[in-house]
C-alpha positions as CSV (number, residue, x, y, z in Angstrom):
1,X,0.0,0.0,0.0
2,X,1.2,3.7,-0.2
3,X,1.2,4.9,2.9
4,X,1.1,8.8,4.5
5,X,2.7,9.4,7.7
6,X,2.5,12.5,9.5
7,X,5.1,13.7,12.2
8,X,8.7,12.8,12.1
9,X,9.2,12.0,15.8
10,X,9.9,9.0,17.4
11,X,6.2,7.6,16.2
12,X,6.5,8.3,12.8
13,X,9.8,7.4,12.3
14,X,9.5,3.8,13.8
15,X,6.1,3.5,11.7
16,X,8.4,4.9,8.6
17,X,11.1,2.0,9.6
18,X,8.2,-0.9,10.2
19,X,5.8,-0.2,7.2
20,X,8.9,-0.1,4.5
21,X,10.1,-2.8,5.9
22,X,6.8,-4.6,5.9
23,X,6.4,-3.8,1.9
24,X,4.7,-0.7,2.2
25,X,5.9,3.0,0.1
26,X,6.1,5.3,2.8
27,X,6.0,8.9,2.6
28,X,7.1,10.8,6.0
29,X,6.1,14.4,6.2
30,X,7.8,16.6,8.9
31,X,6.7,20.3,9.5
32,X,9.3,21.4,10.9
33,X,12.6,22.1,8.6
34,X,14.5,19.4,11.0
35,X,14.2,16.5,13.8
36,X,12.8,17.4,17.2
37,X,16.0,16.9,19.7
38,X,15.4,18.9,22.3
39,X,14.1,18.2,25.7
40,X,15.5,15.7,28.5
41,X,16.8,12.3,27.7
42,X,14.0,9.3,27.2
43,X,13.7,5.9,27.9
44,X,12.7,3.0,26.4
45,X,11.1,0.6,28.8
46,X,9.2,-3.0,29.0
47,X,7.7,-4.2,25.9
48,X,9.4,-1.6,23.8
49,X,12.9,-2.9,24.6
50,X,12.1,-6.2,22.4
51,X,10.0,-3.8,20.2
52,X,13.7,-1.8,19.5
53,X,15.4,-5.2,18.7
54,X,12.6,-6.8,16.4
55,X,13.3,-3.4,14.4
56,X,17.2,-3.7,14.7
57,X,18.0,-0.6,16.9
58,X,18.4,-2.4,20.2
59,X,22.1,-2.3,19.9
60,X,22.6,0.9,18.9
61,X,20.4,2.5,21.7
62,X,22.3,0.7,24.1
63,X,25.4,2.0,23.0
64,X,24.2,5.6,23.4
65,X,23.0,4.7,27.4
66,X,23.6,7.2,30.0
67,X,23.3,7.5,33.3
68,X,20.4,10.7,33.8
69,X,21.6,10.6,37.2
70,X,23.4,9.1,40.2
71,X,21.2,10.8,42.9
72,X,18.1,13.2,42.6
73,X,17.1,15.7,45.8
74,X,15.0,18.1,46.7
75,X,16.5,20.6,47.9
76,X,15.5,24.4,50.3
77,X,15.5,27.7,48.9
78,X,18.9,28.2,49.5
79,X,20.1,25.2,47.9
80,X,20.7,22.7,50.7
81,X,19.3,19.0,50.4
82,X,15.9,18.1,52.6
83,X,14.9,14.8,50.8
84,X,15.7,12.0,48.3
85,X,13.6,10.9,44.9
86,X,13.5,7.4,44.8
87,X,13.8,5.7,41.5
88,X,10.5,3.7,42.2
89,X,8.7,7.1,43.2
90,X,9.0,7.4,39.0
91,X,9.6,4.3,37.5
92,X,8.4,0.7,38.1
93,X,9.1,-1.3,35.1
94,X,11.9,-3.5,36.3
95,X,14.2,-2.6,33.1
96,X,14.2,0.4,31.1
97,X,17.4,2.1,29.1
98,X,17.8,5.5,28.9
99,X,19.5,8.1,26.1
100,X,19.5,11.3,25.0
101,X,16.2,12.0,22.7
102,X,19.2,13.5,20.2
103,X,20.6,10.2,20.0
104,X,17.5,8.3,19.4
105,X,16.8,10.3,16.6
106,X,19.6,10.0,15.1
107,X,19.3,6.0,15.3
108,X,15.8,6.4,14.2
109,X,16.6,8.1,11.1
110,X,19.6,6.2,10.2
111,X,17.4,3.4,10.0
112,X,14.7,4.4,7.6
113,X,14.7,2.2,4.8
114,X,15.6,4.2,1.4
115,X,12.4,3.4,-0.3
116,X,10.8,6.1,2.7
117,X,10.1,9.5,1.5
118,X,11.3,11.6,3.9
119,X,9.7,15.6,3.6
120,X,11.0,18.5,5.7
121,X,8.8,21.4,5.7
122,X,5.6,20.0,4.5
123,X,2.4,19.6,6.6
124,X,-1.2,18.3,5.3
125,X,-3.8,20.9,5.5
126,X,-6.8,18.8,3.8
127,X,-7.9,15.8,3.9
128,X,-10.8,13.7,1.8
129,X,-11.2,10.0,2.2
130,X,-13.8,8.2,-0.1
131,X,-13.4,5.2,1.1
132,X,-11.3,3.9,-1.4
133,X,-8.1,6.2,-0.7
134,X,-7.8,9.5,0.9
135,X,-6.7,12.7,-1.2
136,X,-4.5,15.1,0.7
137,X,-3.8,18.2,0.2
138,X,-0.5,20.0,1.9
139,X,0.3,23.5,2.9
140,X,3.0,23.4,-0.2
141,X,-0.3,23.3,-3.0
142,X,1.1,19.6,-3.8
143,X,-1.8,16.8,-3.7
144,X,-1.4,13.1,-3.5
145,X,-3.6,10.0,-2.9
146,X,-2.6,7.6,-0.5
147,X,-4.5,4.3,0.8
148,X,-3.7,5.1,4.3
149,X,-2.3,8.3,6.8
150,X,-1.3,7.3,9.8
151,X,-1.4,10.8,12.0
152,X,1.8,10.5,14.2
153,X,1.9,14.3,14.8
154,X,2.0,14.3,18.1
155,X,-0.5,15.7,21.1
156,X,-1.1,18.6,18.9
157,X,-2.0,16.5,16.0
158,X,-3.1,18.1,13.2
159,X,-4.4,15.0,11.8
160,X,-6.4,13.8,14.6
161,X,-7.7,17.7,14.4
162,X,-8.9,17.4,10.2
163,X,-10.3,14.0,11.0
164,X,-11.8,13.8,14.2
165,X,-12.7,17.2,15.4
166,X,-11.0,19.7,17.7
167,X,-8.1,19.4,20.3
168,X,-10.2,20.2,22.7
169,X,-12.4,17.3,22.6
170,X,-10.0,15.1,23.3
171,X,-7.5,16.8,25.9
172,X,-7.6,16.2,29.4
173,X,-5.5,18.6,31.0
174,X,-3.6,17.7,34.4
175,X,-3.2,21.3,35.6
176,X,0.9,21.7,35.0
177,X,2.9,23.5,32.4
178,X,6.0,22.2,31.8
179,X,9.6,23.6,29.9
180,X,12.8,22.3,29.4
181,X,16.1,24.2,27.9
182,X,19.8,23.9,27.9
183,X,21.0,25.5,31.0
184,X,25.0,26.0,30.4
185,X,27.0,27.1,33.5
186,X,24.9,24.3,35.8
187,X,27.0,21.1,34.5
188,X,28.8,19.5,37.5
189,X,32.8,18.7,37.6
190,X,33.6,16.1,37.5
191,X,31.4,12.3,37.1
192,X,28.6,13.2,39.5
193,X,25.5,13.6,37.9
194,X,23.4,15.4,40.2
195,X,19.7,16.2,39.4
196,X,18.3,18.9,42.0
197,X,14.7,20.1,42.3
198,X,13.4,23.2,44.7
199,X,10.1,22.9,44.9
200,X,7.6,26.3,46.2
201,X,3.6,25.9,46.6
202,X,2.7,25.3,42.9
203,X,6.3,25.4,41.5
204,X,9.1,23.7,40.7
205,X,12.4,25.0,39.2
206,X,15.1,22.3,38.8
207,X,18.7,21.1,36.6
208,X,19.5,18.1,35.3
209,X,22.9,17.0,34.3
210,X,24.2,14.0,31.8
211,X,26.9,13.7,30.0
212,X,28.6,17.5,30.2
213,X,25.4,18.6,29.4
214,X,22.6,20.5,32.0
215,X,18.7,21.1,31.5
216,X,16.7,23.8,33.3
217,X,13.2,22.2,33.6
218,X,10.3,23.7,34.9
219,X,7.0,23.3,36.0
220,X,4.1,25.2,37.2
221,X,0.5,24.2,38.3
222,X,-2.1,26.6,35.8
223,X,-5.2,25.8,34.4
224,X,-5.3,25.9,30.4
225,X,-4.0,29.1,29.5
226,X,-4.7,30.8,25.9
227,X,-1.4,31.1,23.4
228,X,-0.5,29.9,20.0
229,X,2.0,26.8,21.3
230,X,3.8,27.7,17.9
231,X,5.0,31.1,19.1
232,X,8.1,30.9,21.4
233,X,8.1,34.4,22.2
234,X,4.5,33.7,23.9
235,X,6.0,30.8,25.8
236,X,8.9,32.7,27.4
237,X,6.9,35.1,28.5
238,X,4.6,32.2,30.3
239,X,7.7,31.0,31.8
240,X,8.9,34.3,33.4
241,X,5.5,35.2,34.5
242,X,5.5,31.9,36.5
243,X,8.9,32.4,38.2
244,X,8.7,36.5,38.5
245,X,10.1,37.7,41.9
246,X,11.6,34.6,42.9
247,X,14.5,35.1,43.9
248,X,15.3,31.8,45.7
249,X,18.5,29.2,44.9
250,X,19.4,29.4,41.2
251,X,15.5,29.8,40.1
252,X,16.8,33.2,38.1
253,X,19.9,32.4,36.5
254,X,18.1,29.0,35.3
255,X,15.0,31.3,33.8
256,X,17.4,33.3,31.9
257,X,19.6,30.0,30.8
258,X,16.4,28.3,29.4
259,X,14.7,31.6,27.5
260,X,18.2,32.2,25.6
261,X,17.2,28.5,24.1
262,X,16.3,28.8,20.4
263,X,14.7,25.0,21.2
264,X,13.3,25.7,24.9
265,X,10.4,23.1,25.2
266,X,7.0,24.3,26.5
267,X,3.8,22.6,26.9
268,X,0.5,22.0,29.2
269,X,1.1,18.6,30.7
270,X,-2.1,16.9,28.6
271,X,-3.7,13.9,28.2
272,X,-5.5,12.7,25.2
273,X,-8.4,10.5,25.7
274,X,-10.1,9.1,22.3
275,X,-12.9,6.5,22.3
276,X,-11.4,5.0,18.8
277,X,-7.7,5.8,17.7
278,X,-8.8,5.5,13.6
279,X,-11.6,6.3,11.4
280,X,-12.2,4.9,8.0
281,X,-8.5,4.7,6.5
282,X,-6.7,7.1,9.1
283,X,-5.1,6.0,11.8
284,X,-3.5,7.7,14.9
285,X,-0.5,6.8,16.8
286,X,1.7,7.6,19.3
287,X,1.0,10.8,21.1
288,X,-1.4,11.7,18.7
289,X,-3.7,9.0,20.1
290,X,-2.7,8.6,23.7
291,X,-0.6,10.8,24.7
292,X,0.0,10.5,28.5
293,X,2.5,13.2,29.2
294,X,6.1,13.3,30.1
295,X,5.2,12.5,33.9
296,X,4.4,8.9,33.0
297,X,7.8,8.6,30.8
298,X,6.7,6.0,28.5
299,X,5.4,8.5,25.3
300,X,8.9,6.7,23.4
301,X,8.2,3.3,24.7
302,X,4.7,3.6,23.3
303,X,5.7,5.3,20.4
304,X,7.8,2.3,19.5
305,X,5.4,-0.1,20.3
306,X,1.7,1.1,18.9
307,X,3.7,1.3,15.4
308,X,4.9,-2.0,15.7
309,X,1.7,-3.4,16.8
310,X,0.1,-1.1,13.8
311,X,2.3,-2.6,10.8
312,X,1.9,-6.8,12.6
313,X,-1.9,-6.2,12.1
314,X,-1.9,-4.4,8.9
315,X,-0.1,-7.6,7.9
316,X,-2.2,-10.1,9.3
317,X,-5.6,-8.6,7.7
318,X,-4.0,-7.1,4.6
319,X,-6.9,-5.4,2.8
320,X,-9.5,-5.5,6.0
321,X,-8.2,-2.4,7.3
322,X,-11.1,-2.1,9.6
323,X,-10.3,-5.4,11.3
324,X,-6.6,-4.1,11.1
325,X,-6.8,-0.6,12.9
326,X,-9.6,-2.6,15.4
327,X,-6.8,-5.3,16.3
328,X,-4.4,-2.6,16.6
329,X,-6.3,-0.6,19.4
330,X,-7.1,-3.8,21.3
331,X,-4.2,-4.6,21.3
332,X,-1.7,-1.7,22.3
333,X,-4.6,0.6,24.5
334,X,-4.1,-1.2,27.3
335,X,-0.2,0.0,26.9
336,X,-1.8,3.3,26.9
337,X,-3.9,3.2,29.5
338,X,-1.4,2.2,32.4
339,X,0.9,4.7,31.2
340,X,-2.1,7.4,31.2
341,X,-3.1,6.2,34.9
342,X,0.8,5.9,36.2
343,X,0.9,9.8,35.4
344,X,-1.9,11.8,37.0
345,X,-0.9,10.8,40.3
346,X,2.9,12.8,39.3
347,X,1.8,16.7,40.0
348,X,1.0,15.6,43.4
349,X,4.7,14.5,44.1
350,X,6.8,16.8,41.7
351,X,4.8,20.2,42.1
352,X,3.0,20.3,45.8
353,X,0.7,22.8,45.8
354,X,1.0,24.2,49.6
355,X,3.6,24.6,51.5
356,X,2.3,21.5,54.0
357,X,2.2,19.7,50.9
358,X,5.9,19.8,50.3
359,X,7.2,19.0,53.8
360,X,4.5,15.8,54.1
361,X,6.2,14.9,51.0
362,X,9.7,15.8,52.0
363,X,9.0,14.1,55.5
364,X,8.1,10.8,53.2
365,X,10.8,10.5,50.9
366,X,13.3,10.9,53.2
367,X,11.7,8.4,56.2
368,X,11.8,5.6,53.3
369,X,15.6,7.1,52.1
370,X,17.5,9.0,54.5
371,X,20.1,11.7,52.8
């Protein structure tokens, strides 16, 4: 079949890898002029670690491990240490690797098959399925007919929007804001990788180190607030609203670090909920589906694994696309679904809102791991 993907993340790549592979002309369309690399390191976890060697990348995203961190604290407003973040606090799949998102990508791409038609700077802005094949039409004027899209554009999916109706529908916001940037100056001498978090009522304003590298990440508890998520200036300005007057540990310098990031990462911490990930021949995957947010860290994981699950059952029912995209969502939304749940209990433990809120969770952490 000739296939449409949308999104050149993690999701669209694998499905770009798994569908050629599978016999399938791909074309890959990517908005954007380049791969998305910035943000934290990921992981790939569970299922998805035999997912990675079934496509022949297991190897390869092994070599590129790191070690996030050797130790992650809270710590006061002036910077000392009050309590320990316990791996199992975050994670409790008993096996998971993690590498820098740059790395994967890299990985990812080196393994599309050549008969994938990789587009940079082209988006789909129309969309018409008869039933019989589905005529796009992208923001360049170019049109095509394909026999299937598979929307892997991510939580603000621009497929899922043409197809099944507006964001909103379909997002469940968990009350946080989140951003990410380079944060040069904060790397640590030295081997010790050190990831420290100050938390304030509704805040929290933290570094994280690997290799010689730092992140500023942020978060804040907001409800939805109103701005084009396309226009960085907006989101800087979100940021410094949120930390304005605080004057506390390194919560300015890392403010200032993060906004001089031409890549800075900003985004509501959102859910999306869909009763049915496909209609007629499109198909959704990967955060454009389910996305669970970076709190349950399994958006790669699942990425990797709902396109693998996607191209088995294409090829099991070959024409019966309904019974295809049907087996598909049986199969991988329970995947979703713990990864979804695991999440909305995360605001609670990485952004307090009250002051009593942080030292009953302080008081925790450290009765189960002393300093």
């Amino acid at each position: 079949m000739r296939i449409l993907v949308s999104g050149a993340g993690t999701a669209g790549l694998s499905a770009g890898i798994d569908l050629a592979r599978a016999g399938h002309d791909v074309e890959l369309v990517e908005r954007t002029n380049r791969l998305r690399a910035n943000g934290s390191p990921i992981d790939v976890r569970g299922e998805a670690i035999e997912t990675a060697r079934g496509m022949g990348i297991l190897d390869a995203v092994r070599e590129h491990r790191i070690t996030m961190t050797e130790q992650t604290r809270f710590v006061d407003r002036s910077g000392a240490a009050v309590a320990p973040l316990a791996m199992q606090e975050i994670n409790e799949t008993p096996e998971d690797i993690e590498l820098p998102r740059e790395d994967l990508m890299t990985i990812l791409r080196q393994a599309l098959p050549e008969r994938v038609d990789l587009r940079f700077e082209e988006r789909i802005v129309a969309l018409a399925d008869d039933g019989d094949r589905v005529a796009v039409t992208f923001a360049s004027g170019r049109e095509a007919a394909y026999d299937i899209v598979v929307g892997a554009d991510g939580v603000h999916s621009a497929v899922r929007r043409l197809v099944f109706g507006p964001e909103e529908e379909f997002t469940e916001h968990l009350g946080v804001y989140v951003a990410i940037g380079d944060a040069p100056g904060q790397e640590t001498p030295g081997t010790a990788r050190v990831t420290e978090i100050l938390n304030l009522p509704g805040r929290f304003a933290g570094v994280a180190r690997y290799r010689d590298k730092a992140l500023g990440i942020f978060e804040f508890r907001s409800g939805p607030i109103d701005y084009d998520y396309h226009d960085l200036g907006a989101q800087k300005r979100i940021l410094a609203e949120a930390f304005a007057g605080i004057e506390d540990w390194k919560v300015p310098e890392l403010v200032e670090a993060v906004q001089d990031d031409p890549n800075l990462y900003f985004d509501a911490l959102a859910q999306i909920v869909m009763p049915s990930w496909y209609r007629g021949r499109v198909v959704l995957i990967g955060d454009a589906a389910h996305c669970a947010t970076p709190m349950a860290g399994r958006g790669v994981s699942l990425a990797l694994l709902g396109a693998w699950t996607l191209t088995e059952e294409l090829g099991r029912h070959g024409d019966d696309l309904d019974a295809a995209f049907s087996a598909y969502e049986q199969r991988h939304r329970p995947h979703a679904a713990a990864a979804q749940e695991f999440a909305r209990g995360g605001a609670d433990l990485m952004v307090p809102a009250t002051w009593e809120a942080i030292a009953a969770r302080n008081a925790r952490l450290s009765a189960a791991q002393p300093l």
